[in-house]
N, C-alpha and C positions, 0 to 999 in steps of 0.2 A: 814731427822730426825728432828724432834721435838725439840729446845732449851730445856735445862734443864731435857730431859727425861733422864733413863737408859734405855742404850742400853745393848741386851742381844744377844752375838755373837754366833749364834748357829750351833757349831761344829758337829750337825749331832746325839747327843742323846736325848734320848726321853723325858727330864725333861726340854727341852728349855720352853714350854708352862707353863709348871706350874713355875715356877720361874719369870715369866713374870706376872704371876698371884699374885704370891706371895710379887712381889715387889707393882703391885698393892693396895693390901689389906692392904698393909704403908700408903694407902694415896702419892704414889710416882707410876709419870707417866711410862711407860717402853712401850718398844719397841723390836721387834724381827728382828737382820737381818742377811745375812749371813756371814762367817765368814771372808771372804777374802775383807769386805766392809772398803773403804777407807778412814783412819786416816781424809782426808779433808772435809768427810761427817760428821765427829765424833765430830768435834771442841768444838760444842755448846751443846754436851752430858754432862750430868751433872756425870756420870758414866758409867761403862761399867765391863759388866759379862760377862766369857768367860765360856761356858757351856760347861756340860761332851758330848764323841763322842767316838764311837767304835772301833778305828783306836790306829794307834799308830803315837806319832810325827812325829819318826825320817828315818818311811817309807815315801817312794818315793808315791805323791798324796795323802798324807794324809791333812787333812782340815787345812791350814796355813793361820794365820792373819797377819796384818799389822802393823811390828814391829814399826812404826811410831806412834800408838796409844799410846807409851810409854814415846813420848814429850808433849803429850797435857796438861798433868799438871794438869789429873782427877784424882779421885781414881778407880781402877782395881782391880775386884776381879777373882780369877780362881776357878772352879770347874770341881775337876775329872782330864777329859781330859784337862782342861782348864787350871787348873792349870802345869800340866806336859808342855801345850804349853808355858806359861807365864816362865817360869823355862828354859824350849829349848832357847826363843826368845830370853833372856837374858842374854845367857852364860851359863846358868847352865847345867846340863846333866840327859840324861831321858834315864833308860833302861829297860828290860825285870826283873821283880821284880822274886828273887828267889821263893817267897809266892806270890801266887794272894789270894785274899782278895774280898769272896763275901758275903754280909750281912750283918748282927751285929758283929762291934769289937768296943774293949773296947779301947779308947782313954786318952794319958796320957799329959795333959798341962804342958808345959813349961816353967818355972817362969814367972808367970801368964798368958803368953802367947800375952800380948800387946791388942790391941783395940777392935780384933773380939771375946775373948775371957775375955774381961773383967770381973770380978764380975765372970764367970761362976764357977763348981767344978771343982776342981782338975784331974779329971777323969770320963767318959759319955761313953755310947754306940753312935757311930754315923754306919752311914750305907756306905761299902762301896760296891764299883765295878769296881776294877781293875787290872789286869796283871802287868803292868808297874809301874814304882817308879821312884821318882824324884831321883836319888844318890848322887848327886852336886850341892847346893845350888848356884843363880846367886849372884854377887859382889852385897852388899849390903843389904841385907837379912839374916834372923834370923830365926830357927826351933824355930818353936811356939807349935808342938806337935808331939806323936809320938804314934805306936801302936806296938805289939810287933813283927809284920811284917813290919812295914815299919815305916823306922826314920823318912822321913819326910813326916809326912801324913800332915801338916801345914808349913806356912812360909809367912813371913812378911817382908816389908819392908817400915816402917814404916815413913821416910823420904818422900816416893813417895805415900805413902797409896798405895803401890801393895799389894794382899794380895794370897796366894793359900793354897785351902786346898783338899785334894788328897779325900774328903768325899762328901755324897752330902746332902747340909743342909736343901735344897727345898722339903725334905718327910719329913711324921712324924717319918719316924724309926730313924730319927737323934735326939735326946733331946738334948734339947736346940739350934736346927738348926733355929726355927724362931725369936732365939732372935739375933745368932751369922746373921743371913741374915738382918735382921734390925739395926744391931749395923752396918752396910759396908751402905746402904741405907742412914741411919743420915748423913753421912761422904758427901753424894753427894750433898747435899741441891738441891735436883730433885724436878723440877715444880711438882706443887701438881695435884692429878688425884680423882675423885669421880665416880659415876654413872651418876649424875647429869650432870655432868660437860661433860663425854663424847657423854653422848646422844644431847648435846646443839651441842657438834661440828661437829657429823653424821649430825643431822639437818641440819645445815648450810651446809653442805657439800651436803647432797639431794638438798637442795634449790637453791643450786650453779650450779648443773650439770642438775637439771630438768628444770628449769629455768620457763616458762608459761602452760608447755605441761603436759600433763596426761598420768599414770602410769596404765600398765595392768599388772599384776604379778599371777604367778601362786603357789598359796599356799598347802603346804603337810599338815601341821596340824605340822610337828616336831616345836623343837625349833628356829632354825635356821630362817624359813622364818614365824613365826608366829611375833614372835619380826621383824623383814625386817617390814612387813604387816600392825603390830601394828605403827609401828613409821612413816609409811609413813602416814598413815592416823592421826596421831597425827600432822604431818609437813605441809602437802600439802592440809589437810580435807578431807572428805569421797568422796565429789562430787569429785577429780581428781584423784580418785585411782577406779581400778577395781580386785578385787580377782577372782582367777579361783579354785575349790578345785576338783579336776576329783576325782570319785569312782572308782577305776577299779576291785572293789570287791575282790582285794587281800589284803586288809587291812584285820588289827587283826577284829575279832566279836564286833560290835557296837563302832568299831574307829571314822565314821563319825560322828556316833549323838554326840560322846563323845567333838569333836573339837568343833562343833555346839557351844555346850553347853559352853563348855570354854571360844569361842567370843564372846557367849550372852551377859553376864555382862560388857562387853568390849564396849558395843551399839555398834557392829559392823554390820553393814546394807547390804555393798556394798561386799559380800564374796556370791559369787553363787557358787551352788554346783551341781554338774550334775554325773547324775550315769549313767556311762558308761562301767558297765559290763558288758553286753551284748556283749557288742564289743569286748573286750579284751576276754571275754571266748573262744569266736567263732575265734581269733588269734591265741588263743596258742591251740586250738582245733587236738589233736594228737600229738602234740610236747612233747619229753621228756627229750630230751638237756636241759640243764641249761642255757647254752650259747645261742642258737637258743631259749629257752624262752624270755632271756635278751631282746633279739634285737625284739622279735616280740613285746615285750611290748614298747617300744621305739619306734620302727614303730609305734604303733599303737597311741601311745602319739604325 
């Protein structure tokens, strides 16, 4: 891990990436890893988000972290499931909520509710999604808010900056979710992050691992390996890179010329492009499997 990053422990739900994103867009570096990753890698974490996950705590294999994370003497935020684990790890108790709670609920703050809720109203739609409910606040900690299903849909503990909230602030159906996500972010004083900033350190990292030798890469046109493509040639220059972009004429109607055209302005030179439908047709020639498509195209790749 990264000095100064947040780390973002991803218990297995599908907003790990975007919250990694989101703490990005702070100006605040982040990192995704998984959730059982050890307190001894965490040290030099400037924070740590425990993301929402499908499961339930207090079943048998469900995603458990590392109660250890809780001496490092960072600030701790929980969402979702994350919070319900941060609540388990700590003594508190998590069960099957008599109300599950999917969607838009109306949320009620708690004499003012302490850091993550500072300044906010009194009352906000946040978004939830879950079955389970904290019922037993761990020693130390304060209901910061509530909904009219579940008491504690927040909690604080503001001596250690833990903080859980049973919502999830990382969409927009939460108002005021990217201020309460940036009001926990300030708290970490996390090494700063830009665009600039990470493109310098991919560089340095191609220029590390390529070392004198020359780059053959095989380009689709997506986004993925067009930025790859783009930056090697930004890194390494055009003479040590070679693009491959194959036609297999299952591309959308006028994909290639469209890509063309996209690298034009780019002066990209060293991007050959070879139509190779012929080939591929005469592959999948009487095939109407999907799967036995799959492969014949792959084969034929």
């Amino acid at each position: 891990m990264q000095p100064g990053s947040i780390v973002i422990l991803d218990f297995g739900g599908q907003y790990a990436h975007l919250i990694a994103r989101r703490v990005r867009e702070f100006g605040a570096y982040s990192e995704i890893a998984p959730p059982h990753t050890s307190a001894s890698l965490l040290k030099e974490a400037a924070g740590i988000i425990l993301s929402g996950g499908p499961q339930s705590v207090y079943e048998e294999g469900s995603p458990q972290g590392d109660p250890a994370i809780f001496e490092l003497g960072i600030p701790v935020l929980g969402l979702c499931y994350g919070h319900q684990w941060l609540a388990h790890a700590l003594g508190g108790k998590v069960e099957s909520g008599k109300t599950k709670e999917y969607g838009p609920v109306d949320l009620q703050v708690i004499g003012g509710g302490g850091t993550v809720f500072d300044g906010l109203p009194a009352s906000f739609p946040v978004w939830m999604s879950h079955g389970d409910e904290v019922t037993e606040l761990p020693e130390g900690f304060v209901r910061t808010a509530s909904t009219d299903a579940c008491r504690h849909a927040a909690m604080a503990d503001e001596a250690r900056r833990f903080y859980g909230l049973q919502f999830h602030v990382e969409v927009t159906h939460t108002r005021h979710g990217e201020e309460m996500l940036r009001r926990f972010v300030d708290l970490c004083a996390a090494a700063p992050w830009s665009v600039e900033g990470y493109a310098k350190r991919v560089g340095d990292q191609v220029l590390a691992e390529v070392g004198d030798r020359k780059v053959f890469m095989l380009v689709s046109g997506g986004v993925d390996s067009t930025v790859a493509f783009t930056l090697l040639n930004s890194v390494l220059g055009p003479e040590r890179v070679q693009g491959l972009l194959v036609d297999t004429g299952l591309m959308r109607k006028d994909e290639v010329r469209l890509i063309e055209e996209a690298f034009a302005p780019l002066g990209v030179q060293n991007l050959r492009v070879v139509d190779a439908s012929e080939e591929f047709f005469a592959a999948l020639d009487g095939i109407t499997d999907p799967e036995a498509k799959r492969k014949a195209i792959g084969d034929t790749f």
